[in-house]
C-alpha positions as semicolon CSV with decimal commas, in nm:
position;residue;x (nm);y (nm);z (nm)
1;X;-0,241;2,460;-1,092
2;X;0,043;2,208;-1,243
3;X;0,144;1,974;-1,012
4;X;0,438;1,786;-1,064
5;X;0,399;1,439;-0,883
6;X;0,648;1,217;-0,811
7;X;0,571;0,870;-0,681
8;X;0,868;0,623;-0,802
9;X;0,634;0,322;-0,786
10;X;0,345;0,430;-1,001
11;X;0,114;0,237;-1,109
12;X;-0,241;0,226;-1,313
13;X;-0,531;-0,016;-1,263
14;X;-0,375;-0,280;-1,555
15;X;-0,056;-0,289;-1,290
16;X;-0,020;-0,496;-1,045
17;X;0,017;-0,270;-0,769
18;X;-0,132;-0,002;-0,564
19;X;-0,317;0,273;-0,764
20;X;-0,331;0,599;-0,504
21;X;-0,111;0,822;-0,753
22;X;-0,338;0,727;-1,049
23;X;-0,656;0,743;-0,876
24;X;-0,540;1,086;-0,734
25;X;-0,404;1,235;-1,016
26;X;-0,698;1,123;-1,206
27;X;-0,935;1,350;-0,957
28;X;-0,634;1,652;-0,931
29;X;-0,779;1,646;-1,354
30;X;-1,169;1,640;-1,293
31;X;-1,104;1,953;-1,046
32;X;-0,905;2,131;-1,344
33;X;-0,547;2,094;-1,242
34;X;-0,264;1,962;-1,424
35;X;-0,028;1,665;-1,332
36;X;0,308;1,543;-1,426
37;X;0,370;1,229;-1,283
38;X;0,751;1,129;-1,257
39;X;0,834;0,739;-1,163
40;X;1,065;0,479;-1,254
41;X;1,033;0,164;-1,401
42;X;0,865;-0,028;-1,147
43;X;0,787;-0,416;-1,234
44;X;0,496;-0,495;-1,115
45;X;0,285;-0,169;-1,283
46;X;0,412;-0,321;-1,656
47;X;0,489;0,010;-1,809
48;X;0,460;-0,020;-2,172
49;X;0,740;0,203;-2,394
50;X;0,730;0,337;-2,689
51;X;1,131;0,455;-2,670
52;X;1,453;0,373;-2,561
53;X;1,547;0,661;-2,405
54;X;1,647;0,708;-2,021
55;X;1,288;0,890;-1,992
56;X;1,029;0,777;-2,107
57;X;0,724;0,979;-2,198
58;X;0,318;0,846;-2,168
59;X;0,026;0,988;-2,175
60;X;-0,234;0,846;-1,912
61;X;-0,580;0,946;-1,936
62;X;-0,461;1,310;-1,921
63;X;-0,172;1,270;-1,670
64;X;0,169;1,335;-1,857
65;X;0,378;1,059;-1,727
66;X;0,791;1,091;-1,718
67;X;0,915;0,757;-1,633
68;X;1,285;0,713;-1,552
69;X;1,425;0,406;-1,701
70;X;1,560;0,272;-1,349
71;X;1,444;-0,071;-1,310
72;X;1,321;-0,138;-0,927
73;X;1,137;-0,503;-0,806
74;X;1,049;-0,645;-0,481
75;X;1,279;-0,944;-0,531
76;X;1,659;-0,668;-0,507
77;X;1,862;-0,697;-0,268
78;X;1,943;-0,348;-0,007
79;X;2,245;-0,251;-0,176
80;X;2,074;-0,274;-0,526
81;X;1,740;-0,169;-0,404
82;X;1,931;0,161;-0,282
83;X;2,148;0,220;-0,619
84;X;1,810;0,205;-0,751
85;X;1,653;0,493;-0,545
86;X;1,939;0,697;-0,564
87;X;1,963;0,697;-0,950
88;X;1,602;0,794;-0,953
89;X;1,625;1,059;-0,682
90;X;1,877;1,224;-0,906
91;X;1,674;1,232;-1,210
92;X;1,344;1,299;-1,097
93;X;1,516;1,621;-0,921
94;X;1,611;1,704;-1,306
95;X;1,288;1,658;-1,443
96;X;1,107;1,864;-1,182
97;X;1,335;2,140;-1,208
98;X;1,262;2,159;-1,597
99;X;0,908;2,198;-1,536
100;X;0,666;2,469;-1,504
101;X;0,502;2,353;-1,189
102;X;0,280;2,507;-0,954
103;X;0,372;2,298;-0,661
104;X;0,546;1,976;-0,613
105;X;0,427;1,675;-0,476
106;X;0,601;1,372;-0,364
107;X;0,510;1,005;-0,229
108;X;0,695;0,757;-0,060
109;X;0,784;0,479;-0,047
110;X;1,081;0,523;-0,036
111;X;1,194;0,831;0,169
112;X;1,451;0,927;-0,082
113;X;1,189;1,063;-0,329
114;X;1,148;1,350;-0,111
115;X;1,469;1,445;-0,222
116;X;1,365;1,540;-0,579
117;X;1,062;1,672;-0,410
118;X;1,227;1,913;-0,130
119;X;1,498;2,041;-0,422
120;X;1,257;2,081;-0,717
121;X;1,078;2,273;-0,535
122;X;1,322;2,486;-0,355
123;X;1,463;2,541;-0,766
124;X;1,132;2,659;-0,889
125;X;1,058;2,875;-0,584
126;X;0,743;2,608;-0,560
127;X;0,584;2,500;-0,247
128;X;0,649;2,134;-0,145
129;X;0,420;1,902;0,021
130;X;0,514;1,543;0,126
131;X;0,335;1,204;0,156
132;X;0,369;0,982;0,373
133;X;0,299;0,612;0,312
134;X;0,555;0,399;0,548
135;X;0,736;0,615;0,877
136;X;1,108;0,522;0,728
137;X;1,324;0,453;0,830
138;X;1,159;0,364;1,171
139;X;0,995;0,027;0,985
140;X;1,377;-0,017;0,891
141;X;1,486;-0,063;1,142
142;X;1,209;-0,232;1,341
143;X;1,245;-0,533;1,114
144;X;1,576;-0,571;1,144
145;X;1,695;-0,400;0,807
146;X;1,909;-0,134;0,912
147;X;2,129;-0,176;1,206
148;X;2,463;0,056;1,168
149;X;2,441;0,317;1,436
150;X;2,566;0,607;1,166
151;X;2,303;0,525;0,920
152;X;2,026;0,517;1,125
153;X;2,148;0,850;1,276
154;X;2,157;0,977;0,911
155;X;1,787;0,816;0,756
156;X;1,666;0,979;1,100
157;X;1,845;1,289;1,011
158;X;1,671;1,309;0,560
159;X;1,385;1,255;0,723
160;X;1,373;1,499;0,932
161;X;1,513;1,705;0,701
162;X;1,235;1,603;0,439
163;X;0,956;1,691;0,663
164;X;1,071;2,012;0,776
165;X;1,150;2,104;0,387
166;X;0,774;2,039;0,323
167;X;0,483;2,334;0,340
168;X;0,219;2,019;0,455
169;X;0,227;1,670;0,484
170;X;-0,012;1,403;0,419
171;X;-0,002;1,108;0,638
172;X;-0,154;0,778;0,562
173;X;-0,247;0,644;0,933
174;X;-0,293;0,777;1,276
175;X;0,066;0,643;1,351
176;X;0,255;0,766;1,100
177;X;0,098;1,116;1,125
178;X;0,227;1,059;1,540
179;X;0,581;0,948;1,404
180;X;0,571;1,234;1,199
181;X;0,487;1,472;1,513
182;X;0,736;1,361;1,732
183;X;0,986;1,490;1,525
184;X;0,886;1,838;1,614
185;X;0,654;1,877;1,271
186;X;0,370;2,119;1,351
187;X;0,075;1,870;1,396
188;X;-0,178;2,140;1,207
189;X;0,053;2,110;0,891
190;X;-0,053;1,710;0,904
191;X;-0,316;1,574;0,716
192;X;-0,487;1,213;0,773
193;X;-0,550;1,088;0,405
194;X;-0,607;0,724;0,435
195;X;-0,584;0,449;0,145
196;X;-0,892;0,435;-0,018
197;X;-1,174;0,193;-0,168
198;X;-1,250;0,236;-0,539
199;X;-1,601;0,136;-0,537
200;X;-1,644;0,112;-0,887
201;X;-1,377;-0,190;-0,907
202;X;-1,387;-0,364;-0,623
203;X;-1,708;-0,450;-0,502
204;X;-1,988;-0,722;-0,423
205;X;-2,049;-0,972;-0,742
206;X;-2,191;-1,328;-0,834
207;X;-1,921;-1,593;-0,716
208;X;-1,720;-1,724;-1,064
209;X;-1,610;-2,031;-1,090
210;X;-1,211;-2,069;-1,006
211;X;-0,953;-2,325;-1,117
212;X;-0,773;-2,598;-0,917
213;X;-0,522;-2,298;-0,827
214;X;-0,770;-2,236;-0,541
215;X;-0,800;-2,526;-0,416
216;X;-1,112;-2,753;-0,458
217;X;-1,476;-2,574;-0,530
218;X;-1,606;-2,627;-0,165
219;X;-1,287;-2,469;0,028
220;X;-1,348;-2,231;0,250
221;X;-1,057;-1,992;0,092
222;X;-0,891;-1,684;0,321
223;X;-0,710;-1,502;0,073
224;X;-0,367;-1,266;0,124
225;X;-0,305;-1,005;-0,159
226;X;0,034;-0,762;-0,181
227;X;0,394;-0,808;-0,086
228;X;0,530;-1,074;0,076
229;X;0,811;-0,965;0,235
230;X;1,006;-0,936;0,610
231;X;0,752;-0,726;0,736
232;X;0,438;-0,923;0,619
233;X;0,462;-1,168;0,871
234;X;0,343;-1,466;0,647
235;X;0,474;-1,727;0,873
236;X;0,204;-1,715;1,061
237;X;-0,043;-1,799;0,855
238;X;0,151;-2,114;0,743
239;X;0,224;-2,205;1,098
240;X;-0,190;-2,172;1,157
241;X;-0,253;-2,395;0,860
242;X;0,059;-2,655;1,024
243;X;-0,196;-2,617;1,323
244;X;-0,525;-2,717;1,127
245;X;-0,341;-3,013;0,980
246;X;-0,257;-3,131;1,314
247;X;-0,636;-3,114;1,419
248;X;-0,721;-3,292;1,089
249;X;-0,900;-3,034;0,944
250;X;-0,986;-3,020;0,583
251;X;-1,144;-2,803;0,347
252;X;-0,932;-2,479;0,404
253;X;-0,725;-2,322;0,131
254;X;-0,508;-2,004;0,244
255;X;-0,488;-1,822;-0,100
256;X;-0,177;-1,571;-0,152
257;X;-0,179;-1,343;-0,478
258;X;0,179;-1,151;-0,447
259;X;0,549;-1,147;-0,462
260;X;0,828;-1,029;-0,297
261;X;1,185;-1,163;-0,139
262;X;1,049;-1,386;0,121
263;X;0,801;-1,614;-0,100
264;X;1,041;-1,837;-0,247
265;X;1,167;-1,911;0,097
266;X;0,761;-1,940;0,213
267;X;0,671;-2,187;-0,083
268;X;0,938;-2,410;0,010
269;X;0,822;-2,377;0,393
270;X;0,481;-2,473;0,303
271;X;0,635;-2,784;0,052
272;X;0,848;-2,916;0,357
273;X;0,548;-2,916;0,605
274;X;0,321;-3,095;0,353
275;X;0,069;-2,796;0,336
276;X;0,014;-2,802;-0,063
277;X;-0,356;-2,880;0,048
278;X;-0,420;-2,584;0,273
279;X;-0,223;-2,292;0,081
280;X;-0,195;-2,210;-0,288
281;X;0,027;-1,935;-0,414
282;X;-0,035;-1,746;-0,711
283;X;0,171;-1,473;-0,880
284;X;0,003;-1,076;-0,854
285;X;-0,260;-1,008;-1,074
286;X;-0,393;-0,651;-1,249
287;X;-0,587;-0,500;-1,023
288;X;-0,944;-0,586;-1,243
289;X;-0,834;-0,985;-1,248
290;X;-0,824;-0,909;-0,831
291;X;-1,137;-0,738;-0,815
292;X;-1,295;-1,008;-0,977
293;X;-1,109;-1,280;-0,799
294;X;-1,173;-1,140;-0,464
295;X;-1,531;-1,116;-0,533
296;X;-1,507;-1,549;-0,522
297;X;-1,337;-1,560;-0,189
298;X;-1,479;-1,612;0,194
299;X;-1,228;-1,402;0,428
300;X;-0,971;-1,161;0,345
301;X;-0,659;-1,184;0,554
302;X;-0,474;-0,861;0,718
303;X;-0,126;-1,022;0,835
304;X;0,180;-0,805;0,937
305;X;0,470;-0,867;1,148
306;X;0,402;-0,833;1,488
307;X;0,580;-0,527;1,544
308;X;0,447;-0,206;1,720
309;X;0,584;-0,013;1,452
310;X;0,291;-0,139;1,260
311;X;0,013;-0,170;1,511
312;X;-0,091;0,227;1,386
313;X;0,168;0,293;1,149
314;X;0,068;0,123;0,853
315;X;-0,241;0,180;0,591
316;X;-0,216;-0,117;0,375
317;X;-0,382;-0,111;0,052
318;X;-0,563;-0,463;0,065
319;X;-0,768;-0,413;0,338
320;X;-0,961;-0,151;0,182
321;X;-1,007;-0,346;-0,153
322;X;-1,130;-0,595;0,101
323;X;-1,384;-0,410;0,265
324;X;-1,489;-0,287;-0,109
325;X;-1,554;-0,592;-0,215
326;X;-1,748;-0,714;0,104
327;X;-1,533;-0,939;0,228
328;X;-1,521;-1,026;0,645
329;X;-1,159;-0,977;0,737
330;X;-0,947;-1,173;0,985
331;X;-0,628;-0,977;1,151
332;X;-0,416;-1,092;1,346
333;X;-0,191;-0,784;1,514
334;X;-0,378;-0,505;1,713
335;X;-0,418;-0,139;1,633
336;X;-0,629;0,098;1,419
337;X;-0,709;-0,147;1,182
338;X;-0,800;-0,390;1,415
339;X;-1,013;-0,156;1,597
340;X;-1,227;-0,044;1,271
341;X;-1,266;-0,437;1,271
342;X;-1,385;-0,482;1,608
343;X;-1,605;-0,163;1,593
344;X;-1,802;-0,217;1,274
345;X;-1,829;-0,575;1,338
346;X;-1,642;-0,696;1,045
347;X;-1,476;-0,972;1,076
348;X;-1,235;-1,140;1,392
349;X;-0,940;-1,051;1,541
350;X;-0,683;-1,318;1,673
351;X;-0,355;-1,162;1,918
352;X;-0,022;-1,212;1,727
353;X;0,217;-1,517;1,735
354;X;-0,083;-1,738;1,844
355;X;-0,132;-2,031;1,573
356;X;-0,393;-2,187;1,831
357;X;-0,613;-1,901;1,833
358;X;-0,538;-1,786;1,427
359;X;-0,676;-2,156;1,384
360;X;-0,958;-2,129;1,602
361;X;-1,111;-1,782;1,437
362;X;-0,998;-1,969;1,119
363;X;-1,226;-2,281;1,187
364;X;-1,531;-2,031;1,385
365;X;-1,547;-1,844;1,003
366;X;-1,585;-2,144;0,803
367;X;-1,856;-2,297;1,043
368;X;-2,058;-1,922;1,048
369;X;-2,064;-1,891;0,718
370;X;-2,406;-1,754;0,719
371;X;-2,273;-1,487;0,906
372;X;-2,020;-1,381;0,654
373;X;-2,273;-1,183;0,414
374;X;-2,384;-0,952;0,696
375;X;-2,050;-0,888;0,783
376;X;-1,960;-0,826;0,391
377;X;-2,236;-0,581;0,385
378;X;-2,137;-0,394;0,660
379;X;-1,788;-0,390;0,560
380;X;-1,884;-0,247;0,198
381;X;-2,101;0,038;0,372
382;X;-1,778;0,110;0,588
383;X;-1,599;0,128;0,257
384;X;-1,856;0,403;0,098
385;X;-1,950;0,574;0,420
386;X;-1,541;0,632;0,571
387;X;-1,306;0,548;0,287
388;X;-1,396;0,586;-0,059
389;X;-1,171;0,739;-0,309
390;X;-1,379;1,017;-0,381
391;X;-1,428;1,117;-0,066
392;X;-1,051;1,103;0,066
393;X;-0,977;1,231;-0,289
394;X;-1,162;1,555;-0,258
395;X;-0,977;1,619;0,083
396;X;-0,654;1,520;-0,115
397;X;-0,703;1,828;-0,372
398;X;-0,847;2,085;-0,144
399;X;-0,537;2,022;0,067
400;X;-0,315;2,113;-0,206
401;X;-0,524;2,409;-0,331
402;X;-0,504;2,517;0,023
403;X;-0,153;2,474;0,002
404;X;-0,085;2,687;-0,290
405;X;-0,305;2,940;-0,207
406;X;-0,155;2,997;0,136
407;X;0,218;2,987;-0,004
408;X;0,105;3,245;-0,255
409;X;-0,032;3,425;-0,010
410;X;0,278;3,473;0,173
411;X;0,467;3,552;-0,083
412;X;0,244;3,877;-0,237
């Protein structure tokens, strides 16, 4: 089959970002299926052109890439962020609509992709199927973003819309496929595709050396990699390290690899409260710098908001490079990833909004340290046994080759 994939934010491994599309697309290949990806031009996967034209065309290890010359970055503001997804939405419906596709595929963030997705589709008498990554706009407005009465009636009204447009739809975590449900979406049309681990990049190696950007070569370093934005919840970490400098503790560096709009305001936090010896912040890195950086760290760090929107609802990428790379984890809001946590014996869990306690789990890791390489091992065989990318990517294609073949079915 041809699938024609649209994921606005895609990236490969020499971006900066998450992978799933590539990594996907690269299996939809091996099984002996063709992809067009459609995306935009997304900063932090450092798309290289060869022309000047509004779309731009690559060739990816076999994936035919269409990327719409609409510039999108963490660091625009709403209004511009949305002129940005609506230019895209309207030529990625084009592009679909020119191509011979079997089906059509579309990922989110953001919701307006489905758009393309739900029309292409409906054009080429194609089925659709949906992905979702974030439940928007409910994480909208949960942080605060979106608070006008008539648009949250009408996000809640294109997604609904969206869904009920799409033959199946893939769901990222147990909470978004339950968002998903209570809109009346038949539950047996969702699937629970998790991110995934890529084994062969991220994973257990010798300890490198690492430059004074990490602090000094005896820290105990807890290290933070992705966006750092509204819903990240970074404060807390720096009011935890406020905390261990009031105790007088030393030796702890709270390493964050990322961008996004609330860092400049974060660095300047950290500067103000004299914390340059407890947190270092470093721009985002292609993903094989970070698999070999992460390999030289103690703790990875799950932080988020504490919202109940997210408790379930979210399936962040960084947690499973974590686990990949055998790294103990320390979270600090409650829900499915906490429980995985708690269950396999991974790491610690603190409650949210509690710098006392964040300190105190901070302070129990660095004096356990020989405990940290059990938990790294079981967290790797976590990774291979419940999460690796070939496994969720083989129940990623046979659920759209199920999909096809059941919408063909109908129609003969």
């Amino acid at each position: 089959m041809h699938v024609a994939y649209i994921h606005q934010h895609f990236s490969t491994r020499s971006g900066e970002t998450g992978t799933r599309s590539y990594e996907m697309s690269r299996r939809l290949i091996s099984a002996g299926h063709r992809v067009t990806m459609i995306c935009g031009e997304y900063a932090p996967a450092r798309h290289r052109f060869t022309s000047s034209g509004r779309v731009a065309e690559l060739e990816v290890e076999g994936i035919r890439v269409l990327c719409v010359r609409e510039p999108y970055a963490n660091r625009m503001g709403p209004a511009r962020r949305t002129w940005a997804f609506g230019r895209f939405a309207r030529a990625a419906e084009r592009l679909v609509t020119e191509l011979d596709a079997d089906l059509v595929f579309a990922t989110s963030t953001p919701l307006t992709v489905g758009l393309p997705g739900m029309k292409g589709a409906r054009r080429l008498g194609a089925p659709f199927v949906f992905e979702v990554r974030d439940l928007w706009p409910e994480g909208l407005i949960a942080i605060g973003a979106v608070r006008n009465p008539l648009l949250k009636w009408y996000l809640r009204r294109l997604e609904r819309r969206i869904y009920f447009a799409a033959e199946r739809i893939f769901a990222l975590a147990p909470g978004i496929k339950e968002g998903i449900c209570r809109t009346g979406y038949p539950a047996e049309r969702v699937s629970m595709i998790p991110n995934c681990s890529d084994l062969d990049l991220f994973y257990p190696r010798p300890r490198s050396p690492l430059d004074a950007r990490f602090g000094g070569p005896d820290d105990f370093r807890l290290v933070f990699t992705g966006a750092h934005g509204k819903a990240n919840g970074l404060d807390a970490v720096l009011e935890a390290a406020a905390e261990l400098k009031r105790r007088g503790v030393r030796g702890v560096r709270f390493v964050f690899i990322g961008a996004g709009g609330e860092k400049p305001r974060l660095v300047a936090r950290s500067e103000r409260e004299g914390l340059q010896s407890y947190v270092s912040w470093l721009e985002p890195m292609p993903k094989e710098e970070l698999a070999r950086t992460l390999a030289s760290m103690d703790v990875g760090l799950m932080i988020l908001r504490n919202l109940p929107a997210f408790y379930y609802g979210t399936s962040p990428n960084k947690f499973f490079d974590y686990i990949a790379t055998g790294l103990p984890v320390l979270n600090n809001y409650p829900g499915w990833l906490a429980g995985l946590i708690d269950a396999h014996q991974i790491g610690r869990g603190v409650p949210p909004d509690d710098p006392a306690a964040f300190a105190d789990a901070v302070v129990w890791l660095r004096d356990h340290r020989a405990e940290l390489p059990e938990m790294g091992r079981r967290a790797r065989a976590l990774a291979e046994q419940q999460f690796s990318r070939d496994r969720m990517a083989e129940l990623f294609v046979r659920g759209l080759e199920a999909t096809l073949a059941a919408w063909r079915a109908r129609r003969s």
